[in-house]
C-alpha positions as CSV (number, residue, x, y, z in Angstrom):
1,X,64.2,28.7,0.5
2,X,61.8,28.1,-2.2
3,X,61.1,30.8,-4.8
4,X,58.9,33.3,-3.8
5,X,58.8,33.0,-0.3
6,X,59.5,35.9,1.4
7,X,62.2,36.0,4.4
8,X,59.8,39.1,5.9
9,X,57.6,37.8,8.7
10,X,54.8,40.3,7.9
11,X,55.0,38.6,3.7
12,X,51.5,37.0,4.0
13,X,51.8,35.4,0.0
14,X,51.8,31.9,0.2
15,X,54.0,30.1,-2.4
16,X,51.1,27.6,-3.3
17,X,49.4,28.2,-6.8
18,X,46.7,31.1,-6.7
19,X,44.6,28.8,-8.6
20,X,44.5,26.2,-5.6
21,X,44.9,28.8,-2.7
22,X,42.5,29.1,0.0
23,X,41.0,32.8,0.2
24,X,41.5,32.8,3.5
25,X,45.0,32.0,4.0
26,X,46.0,35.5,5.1
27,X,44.0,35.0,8.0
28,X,46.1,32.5,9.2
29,X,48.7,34.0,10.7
30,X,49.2,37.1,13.3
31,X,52.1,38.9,12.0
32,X,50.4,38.9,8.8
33,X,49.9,43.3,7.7
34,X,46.9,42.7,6.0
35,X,44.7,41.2,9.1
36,X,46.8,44.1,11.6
37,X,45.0,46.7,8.7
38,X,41.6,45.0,8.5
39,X,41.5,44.6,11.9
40,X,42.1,48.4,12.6
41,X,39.9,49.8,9.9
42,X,37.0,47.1,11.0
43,X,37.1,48.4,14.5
44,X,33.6,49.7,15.7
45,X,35.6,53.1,17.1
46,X,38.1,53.5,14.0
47,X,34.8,53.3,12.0
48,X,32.9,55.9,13.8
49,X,36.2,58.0,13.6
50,X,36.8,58.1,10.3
51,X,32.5,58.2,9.3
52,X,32.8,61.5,11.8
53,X,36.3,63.1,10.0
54,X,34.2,63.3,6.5
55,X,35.3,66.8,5.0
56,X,35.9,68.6,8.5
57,X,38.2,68.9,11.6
58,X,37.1,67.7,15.1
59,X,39.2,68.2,18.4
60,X,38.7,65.2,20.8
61,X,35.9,66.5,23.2
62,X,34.0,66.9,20.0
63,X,35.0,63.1,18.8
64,X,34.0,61.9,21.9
65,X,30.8,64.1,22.8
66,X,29.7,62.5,19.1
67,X,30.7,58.9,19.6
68,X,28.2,57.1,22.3
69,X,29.8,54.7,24.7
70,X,33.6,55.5,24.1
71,X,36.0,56.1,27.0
72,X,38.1,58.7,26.9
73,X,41.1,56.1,26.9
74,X,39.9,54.2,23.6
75,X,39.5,57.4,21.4
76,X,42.8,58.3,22.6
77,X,44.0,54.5,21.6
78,X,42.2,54.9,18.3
79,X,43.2,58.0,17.2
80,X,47.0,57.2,17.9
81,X,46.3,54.0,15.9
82,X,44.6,55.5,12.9
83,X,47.7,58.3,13.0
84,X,50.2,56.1,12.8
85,X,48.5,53.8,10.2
86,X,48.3,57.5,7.8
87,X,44.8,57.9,7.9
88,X,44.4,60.6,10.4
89,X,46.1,64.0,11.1
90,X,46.2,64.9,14.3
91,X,47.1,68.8,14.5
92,X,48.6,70.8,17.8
93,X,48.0,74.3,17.3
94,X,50.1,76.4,19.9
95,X,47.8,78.4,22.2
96,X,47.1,78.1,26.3
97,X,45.4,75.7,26.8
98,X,46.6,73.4,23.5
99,X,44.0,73.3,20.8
100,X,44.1,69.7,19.0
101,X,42.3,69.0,16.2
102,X,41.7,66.3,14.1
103,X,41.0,65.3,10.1
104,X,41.6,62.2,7.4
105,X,44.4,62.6,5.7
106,X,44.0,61.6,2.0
107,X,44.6,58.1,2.8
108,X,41.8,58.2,4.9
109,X,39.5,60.1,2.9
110,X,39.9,57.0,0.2
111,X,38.6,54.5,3.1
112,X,36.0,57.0,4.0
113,X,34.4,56.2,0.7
114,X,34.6,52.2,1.0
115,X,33.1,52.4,5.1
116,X,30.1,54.8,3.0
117,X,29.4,51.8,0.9
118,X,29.1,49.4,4.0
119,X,27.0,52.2,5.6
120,X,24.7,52.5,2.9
121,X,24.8,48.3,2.5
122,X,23.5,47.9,6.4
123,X,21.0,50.7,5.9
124,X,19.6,49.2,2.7
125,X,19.1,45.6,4.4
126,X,18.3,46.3,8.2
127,X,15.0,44.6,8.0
128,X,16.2,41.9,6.5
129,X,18.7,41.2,9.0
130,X,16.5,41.7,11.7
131,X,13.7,39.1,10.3
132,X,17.0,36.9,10.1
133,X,18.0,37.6,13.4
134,X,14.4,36.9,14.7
135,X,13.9,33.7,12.8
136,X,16.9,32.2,14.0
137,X,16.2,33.1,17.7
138,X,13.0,31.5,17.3
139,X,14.5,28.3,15.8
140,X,16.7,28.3,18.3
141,X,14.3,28.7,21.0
142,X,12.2,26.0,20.0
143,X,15.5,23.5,19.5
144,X,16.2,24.4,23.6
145,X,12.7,23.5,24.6
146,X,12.5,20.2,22.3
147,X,15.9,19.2,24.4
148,X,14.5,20.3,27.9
149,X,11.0,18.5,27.1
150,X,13.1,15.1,25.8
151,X,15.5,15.4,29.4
């Protein structure tokens, strides 16, 4: 085994030279853990979880009366996810019928502030990316009727 290669299958460092290494590589492979955490965190309900958790406690009907379009299956999958990964607390407080509640741990808190800054980033340039989103539809609009008219 070459130096620096990890045996771990989850060790997503290649041994090529930094200098020459493509910043992509990590993306390469499945097992890799920093794709598995991007691709949690990047999730449209993990986001909405964590955006609603800022500074307070919410039990699940209140998650889900708050999040538009989720089921009640996928909040459950996210939350469970977003426990395990250490960025929520999920807390079972012992009355009839079972009051759950849940909040960011610190862990999460810290990624609260980094999906803020994305927030912020899409609300400062929404109009650009809709005159973006509209000029390419029209190019592309005008490329589909230049092929039908040349059939």
């Amino acid at each position: 085994m070459e130096v620096g290669t990890s045996k771990s299958p989850s060790n997503c460092e290649s041994t090529v030279d930094h200098g020459d290494a493509d910043p992509f590589q990590w993306d390469t492979r499945e097992d890799c853990q920093v794709r598995q955490i991007l691709d949690r965190i990047a999730d449209k309900w993990s986001l909405l979880v964590i955006a609603l958790l800022e500074n307070r406690r919410l039990r699940f009907t209140e998650l889900r009366r708050e999040i538009d379009g989720v089921s009640q299956r996928m909040l459950t999958v996210t939350l469970r996810s977003l426990e395990r990964d250490g960025l929520v607390k999920r807390t079972v407080h012992p009355v009839v019928p079972p009051r759950v509640e849940y909040e960011l741990t610190s862990l999460g808190r810290t990624l609260h502030t980094t999906i803020q800054s994305l927030v912020t980033w899409t609300e400062r340039h929404q109009e650009e990316i809709a005159a973006a989103r509209s000029a390419y539809d029209a190019r592309e609009a005008k490329a589909r009727g230049a092929e039908v008219t040349a059939s």
